[in-house]
mmCIF file of the C-alpha atoms, coordinates in Angstrom:
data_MODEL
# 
_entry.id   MODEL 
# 
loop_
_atom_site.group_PDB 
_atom_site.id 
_atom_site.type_symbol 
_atom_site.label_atom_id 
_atom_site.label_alt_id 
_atom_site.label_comp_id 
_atom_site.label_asym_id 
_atom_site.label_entity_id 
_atom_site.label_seq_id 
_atom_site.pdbx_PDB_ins_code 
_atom_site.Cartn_x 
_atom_site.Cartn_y 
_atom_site.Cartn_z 
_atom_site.occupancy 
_atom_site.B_iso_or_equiv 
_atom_site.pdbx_formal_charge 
_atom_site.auth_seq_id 
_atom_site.auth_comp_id 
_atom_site.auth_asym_id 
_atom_site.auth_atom_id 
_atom_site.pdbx_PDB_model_num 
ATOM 1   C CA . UNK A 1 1   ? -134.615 136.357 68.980  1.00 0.00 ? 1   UNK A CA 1 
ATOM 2   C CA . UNK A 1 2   ? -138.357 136.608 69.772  1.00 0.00 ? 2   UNK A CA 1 
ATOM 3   C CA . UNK A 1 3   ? -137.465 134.755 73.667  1.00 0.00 ? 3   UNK A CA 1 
ATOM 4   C CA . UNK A 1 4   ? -134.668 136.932 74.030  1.00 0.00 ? 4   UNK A CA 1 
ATOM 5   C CA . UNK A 1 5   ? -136.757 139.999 73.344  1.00 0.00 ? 5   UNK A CA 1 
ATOM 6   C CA . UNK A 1 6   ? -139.412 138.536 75.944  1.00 0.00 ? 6   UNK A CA 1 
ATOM 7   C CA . UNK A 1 7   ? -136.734 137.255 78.456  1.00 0.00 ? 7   UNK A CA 1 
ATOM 8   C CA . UNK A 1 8   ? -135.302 141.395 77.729  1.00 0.00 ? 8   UNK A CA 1 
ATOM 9   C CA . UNK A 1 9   ? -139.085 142.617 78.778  1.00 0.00 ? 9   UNK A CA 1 
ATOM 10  C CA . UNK A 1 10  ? -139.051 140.897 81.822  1.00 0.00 ? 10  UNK A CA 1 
ATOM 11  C CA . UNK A 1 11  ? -135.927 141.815 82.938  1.00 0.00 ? 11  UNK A CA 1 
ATOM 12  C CA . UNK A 1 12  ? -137.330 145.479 82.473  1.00 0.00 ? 12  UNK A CA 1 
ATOM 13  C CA . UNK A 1 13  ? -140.524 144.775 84.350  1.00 0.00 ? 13  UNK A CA 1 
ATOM 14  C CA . UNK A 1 14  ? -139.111 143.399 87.260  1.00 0.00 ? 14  UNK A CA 1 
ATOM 15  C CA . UNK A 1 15  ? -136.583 146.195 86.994  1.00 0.00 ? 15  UNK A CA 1 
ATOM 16  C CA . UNK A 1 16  ? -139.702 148.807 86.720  1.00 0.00 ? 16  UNK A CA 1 
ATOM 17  C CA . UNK A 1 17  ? -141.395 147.028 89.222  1.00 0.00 ? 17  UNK A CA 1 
ATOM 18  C CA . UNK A 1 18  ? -138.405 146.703 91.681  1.00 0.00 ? 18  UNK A CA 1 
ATOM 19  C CA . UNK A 1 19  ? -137.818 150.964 91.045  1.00 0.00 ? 19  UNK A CA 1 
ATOM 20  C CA . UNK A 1 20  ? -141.858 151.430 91.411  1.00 0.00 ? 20  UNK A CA 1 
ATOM 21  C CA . UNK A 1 21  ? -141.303 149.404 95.048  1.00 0.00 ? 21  UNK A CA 1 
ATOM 22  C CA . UNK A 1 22  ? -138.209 151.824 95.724  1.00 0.00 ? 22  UNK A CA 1 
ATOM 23  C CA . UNK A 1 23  ? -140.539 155.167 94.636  1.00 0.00 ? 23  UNK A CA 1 
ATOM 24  C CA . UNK A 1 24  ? -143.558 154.537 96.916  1.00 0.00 ? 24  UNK A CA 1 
ATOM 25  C CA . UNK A 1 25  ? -141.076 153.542 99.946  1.00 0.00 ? 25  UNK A CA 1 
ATOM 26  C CA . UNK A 1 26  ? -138.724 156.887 99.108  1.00 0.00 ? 26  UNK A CA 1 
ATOM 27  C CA . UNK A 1 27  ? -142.654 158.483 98.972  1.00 0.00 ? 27  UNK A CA 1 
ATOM 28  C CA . UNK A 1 28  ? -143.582 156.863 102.306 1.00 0.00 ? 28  UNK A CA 1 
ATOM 29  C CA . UNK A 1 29  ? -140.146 157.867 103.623 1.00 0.00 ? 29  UNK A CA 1 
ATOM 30  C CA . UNK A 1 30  ? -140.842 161.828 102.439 1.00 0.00 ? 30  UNK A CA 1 
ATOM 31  C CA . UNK A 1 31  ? -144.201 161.591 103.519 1.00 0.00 ? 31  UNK A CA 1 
ATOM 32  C CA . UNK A 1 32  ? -142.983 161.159 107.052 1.00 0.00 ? 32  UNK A CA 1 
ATOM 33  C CA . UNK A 1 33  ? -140.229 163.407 107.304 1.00 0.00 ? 33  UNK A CA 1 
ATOM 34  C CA . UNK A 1 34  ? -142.294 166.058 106.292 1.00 0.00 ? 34  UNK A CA 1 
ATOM 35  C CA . UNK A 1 35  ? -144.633 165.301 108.952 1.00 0.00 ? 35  UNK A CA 1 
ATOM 36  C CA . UNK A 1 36  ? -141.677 165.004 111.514 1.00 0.00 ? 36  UNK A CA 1 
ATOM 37  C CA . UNK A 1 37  ? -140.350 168.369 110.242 1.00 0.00 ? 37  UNK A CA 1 
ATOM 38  C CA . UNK A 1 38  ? -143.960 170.210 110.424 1.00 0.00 ? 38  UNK A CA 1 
ATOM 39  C CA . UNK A 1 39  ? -143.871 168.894 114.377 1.00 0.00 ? 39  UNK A CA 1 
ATOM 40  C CA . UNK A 1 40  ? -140.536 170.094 115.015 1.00 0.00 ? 40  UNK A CA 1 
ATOM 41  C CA . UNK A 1 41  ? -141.624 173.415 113.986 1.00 0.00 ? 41  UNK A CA 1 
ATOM 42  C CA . UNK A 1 42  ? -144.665 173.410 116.209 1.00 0.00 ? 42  UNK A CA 1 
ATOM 43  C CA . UNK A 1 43  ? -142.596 172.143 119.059 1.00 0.00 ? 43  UNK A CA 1 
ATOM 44  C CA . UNK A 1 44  ? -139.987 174.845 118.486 1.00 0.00 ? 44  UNK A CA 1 
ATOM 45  C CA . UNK A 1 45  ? -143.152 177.814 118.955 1.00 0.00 ? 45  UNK A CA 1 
ATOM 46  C CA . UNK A 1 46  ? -143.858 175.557 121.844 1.00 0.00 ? 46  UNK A CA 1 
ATOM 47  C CA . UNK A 1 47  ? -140.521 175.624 123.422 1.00 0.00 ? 47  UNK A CA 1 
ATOM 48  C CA . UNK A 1 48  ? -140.372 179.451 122.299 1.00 0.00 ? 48  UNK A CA 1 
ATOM 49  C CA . UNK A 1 49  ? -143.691 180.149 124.104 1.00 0.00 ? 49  UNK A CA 1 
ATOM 50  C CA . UNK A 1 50  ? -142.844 177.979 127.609 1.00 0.00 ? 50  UNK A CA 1 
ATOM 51  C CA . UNK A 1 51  ? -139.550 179.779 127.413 1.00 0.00 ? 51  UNK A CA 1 
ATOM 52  C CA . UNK A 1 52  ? -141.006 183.128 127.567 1.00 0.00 ? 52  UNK A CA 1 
ATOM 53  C CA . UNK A 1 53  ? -144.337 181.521 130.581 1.00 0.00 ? 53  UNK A CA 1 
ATOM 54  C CA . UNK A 1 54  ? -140.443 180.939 132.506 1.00 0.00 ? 54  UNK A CA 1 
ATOM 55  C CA . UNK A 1 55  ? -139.042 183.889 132.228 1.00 0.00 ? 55  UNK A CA 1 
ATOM 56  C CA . UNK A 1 56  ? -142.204 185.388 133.344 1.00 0.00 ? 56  UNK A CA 1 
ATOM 57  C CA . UNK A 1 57  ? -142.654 182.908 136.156 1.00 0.00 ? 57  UNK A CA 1 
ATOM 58  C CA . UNK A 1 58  ? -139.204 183.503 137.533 1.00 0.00 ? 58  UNK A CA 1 
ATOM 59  C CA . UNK A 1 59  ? -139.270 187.060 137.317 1.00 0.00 ? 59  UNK A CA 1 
ATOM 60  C CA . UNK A 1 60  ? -142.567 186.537 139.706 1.00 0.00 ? 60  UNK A CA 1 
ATOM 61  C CA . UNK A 1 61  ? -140.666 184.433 141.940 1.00 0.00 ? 61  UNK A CA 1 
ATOM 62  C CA . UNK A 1 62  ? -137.837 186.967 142.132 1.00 0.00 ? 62  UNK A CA 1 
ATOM 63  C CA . UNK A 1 63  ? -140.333 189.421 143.106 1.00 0.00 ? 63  UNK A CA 1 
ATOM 64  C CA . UNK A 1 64  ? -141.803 187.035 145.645 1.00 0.00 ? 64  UNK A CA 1 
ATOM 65  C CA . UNK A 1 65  ? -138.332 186.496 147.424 1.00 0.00 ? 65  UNK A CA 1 
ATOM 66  C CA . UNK A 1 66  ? -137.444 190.226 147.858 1.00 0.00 ? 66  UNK A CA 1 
ATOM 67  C CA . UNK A 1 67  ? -140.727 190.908 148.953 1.00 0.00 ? 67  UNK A CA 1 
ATOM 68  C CA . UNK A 1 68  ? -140.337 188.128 151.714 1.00 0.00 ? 68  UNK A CA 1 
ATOM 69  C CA . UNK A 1 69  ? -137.381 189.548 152.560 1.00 0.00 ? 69  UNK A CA 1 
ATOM 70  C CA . UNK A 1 70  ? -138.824 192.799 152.987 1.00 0.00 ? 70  UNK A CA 1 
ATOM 71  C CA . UNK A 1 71  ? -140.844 191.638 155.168 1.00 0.00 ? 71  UNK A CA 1 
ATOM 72  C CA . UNK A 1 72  ? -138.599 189.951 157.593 1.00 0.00 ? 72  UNK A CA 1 
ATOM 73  C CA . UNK A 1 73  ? -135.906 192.620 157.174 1.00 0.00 ? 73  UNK A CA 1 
ATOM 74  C CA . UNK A 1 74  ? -137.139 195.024 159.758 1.00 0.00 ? 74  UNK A CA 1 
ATOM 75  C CA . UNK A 1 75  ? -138.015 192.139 162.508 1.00 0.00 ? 75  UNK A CA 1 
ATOM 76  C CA . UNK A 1 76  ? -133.888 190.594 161.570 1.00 0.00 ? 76  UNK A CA 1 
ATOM 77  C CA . UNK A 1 77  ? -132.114 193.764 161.558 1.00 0.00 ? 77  UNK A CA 1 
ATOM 78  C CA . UNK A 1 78  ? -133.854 194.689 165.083 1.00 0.00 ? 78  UNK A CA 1 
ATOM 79  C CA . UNK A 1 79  ? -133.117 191.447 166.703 1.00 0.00 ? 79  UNK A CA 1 
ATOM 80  C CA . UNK A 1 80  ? -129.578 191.858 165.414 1.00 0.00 ? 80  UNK A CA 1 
ATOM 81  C CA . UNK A 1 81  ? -129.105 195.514 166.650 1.00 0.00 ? 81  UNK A CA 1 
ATOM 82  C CA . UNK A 1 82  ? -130.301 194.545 169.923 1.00 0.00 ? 82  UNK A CA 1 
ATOM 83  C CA . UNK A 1 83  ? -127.849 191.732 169.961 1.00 0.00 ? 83  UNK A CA 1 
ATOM 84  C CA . UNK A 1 84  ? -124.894 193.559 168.742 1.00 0.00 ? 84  UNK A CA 1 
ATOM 85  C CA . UNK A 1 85  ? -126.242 196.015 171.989 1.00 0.00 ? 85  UNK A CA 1 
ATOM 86  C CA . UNK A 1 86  ? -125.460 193.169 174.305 1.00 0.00 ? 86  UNK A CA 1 
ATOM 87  C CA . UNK A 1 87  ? -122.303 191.992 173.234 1.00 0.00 ? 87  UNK A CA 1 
ATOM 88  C CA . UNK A 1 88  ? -118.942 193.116 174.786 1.00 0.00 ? 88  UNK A CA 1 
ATOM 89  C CA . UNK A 1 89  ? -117.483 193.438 171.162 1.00 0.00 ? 89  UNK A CA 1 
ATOM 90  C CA . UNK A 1 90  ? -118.077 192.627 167.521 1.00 0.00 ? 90  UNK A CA 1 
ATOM 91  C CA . UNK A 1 91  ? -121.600 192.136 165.782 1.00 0.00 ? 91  UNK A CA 1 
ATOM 92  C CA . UNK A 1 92  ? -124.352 189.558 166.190 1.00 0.00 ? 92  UNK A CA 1 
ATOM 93  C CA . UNK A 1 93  ? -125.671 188.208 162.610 1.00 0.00 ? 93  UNK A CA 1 
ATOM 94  C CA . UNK A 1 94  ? -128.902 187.144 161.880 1.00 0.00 ? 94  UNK A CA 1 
ATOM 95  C CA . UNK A 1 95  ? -129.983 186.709 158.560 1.00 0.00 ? 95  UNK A CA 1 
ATOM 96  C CA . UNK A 1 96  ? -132.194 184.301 156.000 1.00 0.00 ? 96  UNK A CA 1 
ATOM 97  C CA . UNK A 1 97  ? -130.510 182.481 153.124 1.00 0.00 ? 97  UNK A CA 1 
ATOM 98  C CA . UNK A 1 98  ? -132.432 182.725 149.716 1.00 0.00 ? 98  UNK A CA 1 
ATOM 99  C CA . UNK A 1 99  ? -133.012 178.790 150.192 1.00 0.00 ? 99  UNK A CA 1 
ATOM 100 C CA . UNK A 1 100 ? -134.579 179.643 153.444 1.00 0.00 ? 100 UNK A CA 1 
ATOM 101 C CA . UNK A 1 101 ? -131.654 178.310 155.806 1.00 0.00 ? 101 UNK A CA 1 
ATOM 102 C CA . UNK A 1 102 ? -131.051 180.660 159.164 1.00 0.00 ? 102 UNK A CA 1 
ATOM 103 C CA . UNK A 1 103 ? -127.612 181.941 159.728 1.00 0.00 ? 103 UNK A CA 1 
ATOM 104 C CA . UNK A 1 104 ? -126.847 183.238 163.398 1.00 0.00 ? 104 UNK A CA 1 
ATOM 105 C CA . UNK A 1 105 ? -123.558 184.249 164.560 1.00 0.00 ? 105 UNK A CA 1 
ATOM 106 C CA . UNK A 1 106 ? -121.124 186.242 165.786 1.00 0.00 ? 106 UNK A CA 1 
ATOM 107 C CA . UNK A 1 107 ? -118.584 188.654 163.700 1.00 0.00 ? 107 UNK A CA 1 
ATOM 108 C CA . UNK A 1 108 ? -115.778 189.628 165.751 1.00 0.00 ? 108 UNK A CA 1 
ATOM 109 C CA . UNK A 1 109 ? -113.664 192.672 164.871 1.00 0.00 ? 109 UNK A CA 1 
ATOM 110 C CA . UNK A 1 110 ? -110.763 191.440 162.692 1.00 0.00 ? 110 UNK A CA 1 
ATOM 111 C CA . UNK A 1 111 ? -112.499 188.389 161.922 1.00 0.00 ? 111 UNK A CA 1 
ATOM 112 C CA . UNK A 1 112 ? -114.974 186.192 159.949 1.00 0.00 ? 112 UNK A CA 1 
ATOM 113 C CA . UNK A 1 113 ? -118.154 185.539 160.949 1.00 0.00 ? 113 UNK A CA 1 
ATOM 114 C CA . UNK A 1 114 ? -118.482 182.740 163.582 1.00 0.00 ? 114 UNK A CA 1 
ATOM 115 C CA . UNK A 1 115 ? -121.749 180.365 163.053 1.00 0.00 ? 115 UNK A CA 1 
ATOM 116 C CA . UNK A 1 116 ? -123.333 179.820 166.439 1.00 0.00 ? 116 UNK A CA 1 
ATOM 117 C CA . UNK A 1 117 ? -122.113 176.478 166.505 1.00 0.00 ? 117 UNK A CA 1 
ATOM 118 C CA . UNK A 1 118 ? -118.675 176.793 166.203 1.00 0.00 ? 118 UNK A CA 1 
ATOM 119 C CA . UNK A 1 119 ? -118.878 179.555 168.999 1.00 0.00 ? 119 UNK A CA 1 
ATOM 120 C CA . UNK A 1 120 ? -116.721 178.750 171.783 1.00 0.00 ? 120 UNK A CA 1 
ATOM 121 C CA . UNK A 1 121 ? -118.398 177.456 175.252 1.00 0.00 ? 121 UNK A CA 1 
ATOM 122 C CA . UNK A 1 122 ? -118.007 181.208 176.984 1.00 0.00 ? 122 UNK A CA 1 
ATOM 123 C CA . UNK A 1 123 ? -118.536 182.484 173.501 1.00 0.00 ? 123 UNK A CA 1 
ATOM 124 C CA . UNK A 1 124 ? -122.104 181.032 173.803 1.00 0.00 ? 124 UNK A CA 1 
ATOM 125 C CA . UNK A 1 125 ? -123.084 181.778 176.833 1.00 0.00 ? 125 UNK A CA 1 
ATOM 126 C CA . UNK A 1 126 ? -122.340 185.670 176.031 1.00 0.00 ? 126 UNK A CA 1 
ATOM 127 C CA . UNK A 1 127 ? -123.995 185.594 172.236 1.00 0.00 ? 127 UNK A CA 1 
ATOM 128 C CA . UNK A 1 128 ? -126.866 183.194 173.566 1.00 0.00 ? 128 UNK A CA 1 
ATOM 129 C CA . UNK A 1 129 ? -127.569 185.745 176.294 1.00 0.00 ? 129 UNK A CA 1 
ATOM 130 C CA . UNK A 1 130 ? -127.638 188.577 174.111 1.00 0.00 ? 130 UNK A CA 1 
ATOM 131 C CA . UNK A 1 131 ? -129.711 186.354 171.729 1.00 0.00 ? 131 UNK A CA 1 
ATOM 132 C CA . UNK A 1 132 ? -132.358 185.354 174.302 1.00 0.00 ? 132 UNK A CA 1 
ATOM 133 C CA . UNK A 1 133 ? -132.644 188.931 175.507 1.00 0.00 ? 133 UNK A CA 1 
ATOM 134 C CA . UNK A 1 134 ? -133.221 189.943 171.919 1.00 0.00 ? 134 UNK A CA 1 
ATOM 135 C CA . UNK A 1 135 ? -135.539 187.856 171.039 1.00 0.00 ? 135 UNK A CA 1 
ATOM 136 C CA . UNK A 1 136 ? -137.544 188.440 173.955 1.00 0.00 ? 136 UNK A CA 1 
ATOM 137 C CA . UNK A 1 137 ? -139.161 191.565 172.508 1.00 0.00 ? 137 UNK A CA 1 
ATOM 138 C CA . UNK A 1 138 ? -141.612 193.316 174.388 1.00 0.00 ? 138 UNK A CA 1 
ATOM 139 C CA . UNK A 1 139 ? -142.268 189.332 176.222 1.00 0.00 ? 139 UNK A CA 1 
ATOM 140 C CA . UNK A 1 140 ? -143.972 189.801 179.825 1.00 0.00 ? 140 UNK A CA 1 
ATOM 141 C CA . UNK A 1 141 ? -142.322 188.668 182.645 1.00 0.00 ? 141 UNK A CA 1 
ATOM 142 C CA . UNK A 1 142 ? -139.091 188.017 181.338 1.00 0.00 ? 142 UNK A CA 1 
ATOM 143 C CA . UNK A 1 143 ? -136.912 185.840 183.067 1.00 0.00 ? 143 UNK A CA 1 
ATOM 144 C CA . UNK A 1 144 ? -133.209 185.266 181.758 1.00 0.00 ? 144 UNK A CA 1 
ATOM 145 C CA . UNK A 1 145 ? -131.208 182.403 182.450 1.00 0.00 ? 145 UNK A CA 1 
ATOM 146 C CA . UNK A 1 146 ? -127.400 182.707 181.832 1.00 0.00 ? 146 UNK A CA 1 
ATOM 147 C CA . UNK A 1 147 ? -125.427 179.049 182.061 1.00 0.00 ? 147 UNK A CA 1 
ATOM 148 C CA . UNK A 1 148 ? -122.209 180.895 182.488 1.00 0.00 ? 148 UNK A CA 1 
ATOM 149 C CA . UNK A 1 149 ? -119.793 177.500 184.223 1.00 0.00 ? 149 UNK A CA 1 
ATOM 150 C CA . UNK A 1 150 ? -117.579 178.519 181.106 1.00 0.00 ? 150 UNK A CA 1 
ATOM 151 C CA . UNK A 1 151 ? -116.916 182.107 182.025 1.00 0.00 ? 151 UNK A CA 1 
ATOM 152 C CA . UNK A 1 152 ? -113.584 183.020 184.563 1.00 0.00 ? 152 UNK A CA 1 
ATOM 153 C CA . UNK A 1 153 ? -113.986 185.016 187.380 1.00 0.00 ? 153 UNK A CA 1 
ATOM 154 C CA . UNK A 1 154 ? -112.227 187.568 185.729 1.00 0.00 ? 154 UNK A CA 1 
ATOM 155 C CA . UNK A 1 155 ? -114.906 188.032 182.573 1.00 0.00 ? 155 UNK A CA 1 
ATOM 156 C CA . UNK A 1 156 ? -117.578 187.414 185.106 1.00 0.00 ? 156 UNK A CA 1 
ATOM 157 C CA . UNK A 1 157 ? -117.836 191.169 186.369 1.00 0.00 ? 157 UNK A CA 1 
ATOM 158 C CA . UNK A 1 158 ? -117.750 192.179 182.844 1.00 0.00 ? 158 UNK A CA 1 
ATOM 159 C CA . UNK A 1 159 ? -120.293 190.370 181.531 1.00 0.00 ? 159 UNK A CA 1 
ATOM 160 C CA . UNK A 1 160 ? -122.858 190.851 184.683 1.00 0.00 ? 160 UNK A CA 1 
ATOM 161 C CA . UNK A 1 161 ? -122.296 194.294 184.501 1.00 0.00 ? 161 UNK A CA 1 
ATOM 162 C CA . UNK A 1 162 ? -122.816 194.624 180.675 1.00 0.00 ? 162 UNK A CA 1 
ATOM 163 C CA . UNK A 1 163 ? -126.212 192.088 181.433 1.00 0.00 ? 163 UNK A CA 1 
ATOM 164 C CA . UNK A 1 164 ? -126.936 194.800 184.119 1.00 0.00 ? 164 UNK A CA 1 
ATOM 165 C CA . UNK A 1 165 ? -126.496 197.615 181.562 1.00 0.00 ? 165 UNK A CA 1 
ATOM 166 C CA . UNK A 1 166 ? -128.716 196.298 178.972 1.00 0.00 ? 166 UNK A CA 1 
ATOM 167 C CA . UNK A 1 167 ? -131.521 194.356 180.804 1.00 0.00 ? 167 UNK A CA 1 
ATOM 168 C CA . UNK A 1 168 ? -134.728 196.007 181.152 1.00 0.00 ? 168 UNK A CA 1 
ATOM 169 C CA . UNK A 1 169 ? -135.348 196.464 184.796 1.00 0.00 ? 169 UNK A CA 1 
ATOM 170 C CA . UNK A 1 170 ? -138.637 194.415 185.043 1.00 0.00 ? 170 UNK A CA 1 
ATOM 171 C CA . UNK A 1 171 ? -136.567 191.435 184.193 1.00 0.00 ? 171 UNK A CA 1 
ATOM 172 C CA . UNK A 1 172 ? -135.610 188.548 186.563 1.00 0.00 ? 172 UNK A CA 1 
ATOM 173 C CA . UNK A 1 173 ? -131.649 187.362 185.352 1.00 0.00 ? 173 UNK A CA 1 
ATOM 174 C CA . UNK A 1 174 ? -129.907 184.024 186.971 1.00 0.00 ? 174 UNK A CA 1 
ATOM 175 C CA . UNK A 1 175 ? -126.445 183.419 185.924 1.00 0.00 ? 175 UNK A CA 1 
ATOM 176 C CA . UNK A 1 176 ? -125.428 180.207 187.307 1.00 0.00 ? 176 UNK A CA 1 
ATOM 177 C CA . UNK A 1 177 ? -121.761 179.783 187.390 1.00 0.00 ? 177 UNK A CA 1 
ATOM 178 C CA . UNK A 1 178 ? -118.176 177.719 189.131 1.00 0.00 ? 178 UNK A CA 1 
ATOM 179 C CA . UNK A 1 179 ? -116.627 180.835 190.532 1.00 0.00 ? 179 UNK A CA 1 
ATOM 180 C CA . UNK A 1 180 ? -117.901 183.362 192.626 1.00 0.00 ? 180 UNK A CA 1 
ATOM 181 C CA . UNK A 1 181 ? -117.556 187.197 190.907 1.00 0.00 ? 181 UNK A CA 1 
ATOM 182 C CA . UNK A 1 182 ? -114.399 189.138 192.275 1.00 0.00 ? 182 UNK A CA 1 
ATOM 183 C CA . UNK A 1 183 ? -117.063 191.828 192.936 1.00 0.00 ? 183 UNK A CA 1 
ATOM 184 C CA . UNK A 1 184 ? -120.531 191.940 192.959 1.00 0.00 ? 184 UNK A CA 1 
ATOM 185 C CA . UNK A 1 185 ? -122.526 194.357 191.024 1.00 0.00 ? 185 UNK A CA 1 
ATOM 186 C CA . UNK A 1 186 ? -125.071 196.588 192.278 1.00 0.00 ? 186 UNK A CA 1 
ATOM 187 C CA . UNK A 1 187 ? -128.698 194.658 192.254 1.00 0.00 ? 187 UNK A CA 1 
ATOM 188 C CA . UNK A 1 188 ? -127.115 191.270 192.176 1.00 0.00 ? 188 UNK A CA 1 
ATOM 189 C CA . UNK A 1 189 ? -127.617 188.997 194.908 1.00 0.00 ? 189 UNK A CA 1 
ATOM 190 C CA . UNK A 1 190 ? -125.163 185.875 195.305 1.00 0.00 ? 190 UNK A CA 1 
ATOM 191 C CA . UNK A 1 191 ? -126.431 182.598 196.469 1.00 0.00 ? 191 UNK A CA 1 
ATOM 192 C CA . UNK A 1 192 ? -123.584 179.997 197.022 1.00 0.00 ? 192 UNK A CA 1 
ATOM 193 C CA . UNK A 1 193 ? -124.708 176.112 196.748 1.00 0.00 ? 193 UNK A CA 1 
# 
């Protein structure tokens, strides 16, 4: 009885050893969560704090954009008045994208807005006229050169009368074209190659 009594007081020292091992691993385990839970906290104030710096930082970079817009506003809307001047019909668009991409075209009545490049060959020579002219300004010596080969005879007239009508008179104009006008303007000399 006295070995089975021994042989029963090992069994419950390994037993208490074995459930000592499993306490200071559960304490090790605890010990670390509680550290991982004490940074998730701080991380949270972090996130909590960067998410207000953002707000704050796009609320300064909204500000930024509409004041950059501002500031090109007056130059855009004058170049596109003076545009919309020189065209036969319709509206000349110019105008900055928020990403900073250019837009240029042409709104004709009863339609959308056509992007410079998909603008028809006589299209562009009558928007890019009106374009260069604008964008001229208050330019010295101003010389205008209209590659009109795309325009008929019978939208030539037209067009160098509407040039005529809305060219400052210090300016030298050249539209080089196939056909001869059906008239020619007053102030417009013809040279035939």
């Amino acid at each position: 009885m006295e070995k089975l009594k021994s042989e029963l007081l090992k069994e419950q020292m390994e037993s208490l050893k074995f459930y000592r091992k499993q306490l200071k691993e559960n304490e090790r385990v605890f010990i670390k969560h509680s550290g991982i839970a004490e940074s998730i906290e701080q991380y949270r104030v972090e996130i909590s704090q960067r998410e207000s710096e953002l707000e704050s930082e796009k609320d300064k970079l909204y500000e930024l954009k509409a004041a950059k817009s501002d500031a090109v506003k007056g130059t855009l809307m004058a170049v596109q008045d003076r545009i919309t001047e020189l065209l036969p019909e319709g509206e000349g668009i110019v105008h900055i994208e928020d990403d900073g991409s250019f837009v240029i075209g042409w709104m004709l009545p009863s339609k959308p807005l056509v992007p410079y490049a998909g603008l028809s060959g006589g299209q562009k020579v009558i928007f890019g006229r009106a374009l260069s002219n604008a964008l001229m300004g208050d330019a010295k010596n101003k010389v205008l050169i209209y590659e009109a080969a795309e325009v008929d005879s019978s939208n030539l007239l037209p067009m160098l009368e509407q040039i005529e009508a809305n060219t400052e008179p210090d300016t030298q104009v050249i539209a080089s074209t196939w056909y001869a006008p059906e008239e020619v303007p007053t102030g417009w000399n013809v040279i035939t190659l």
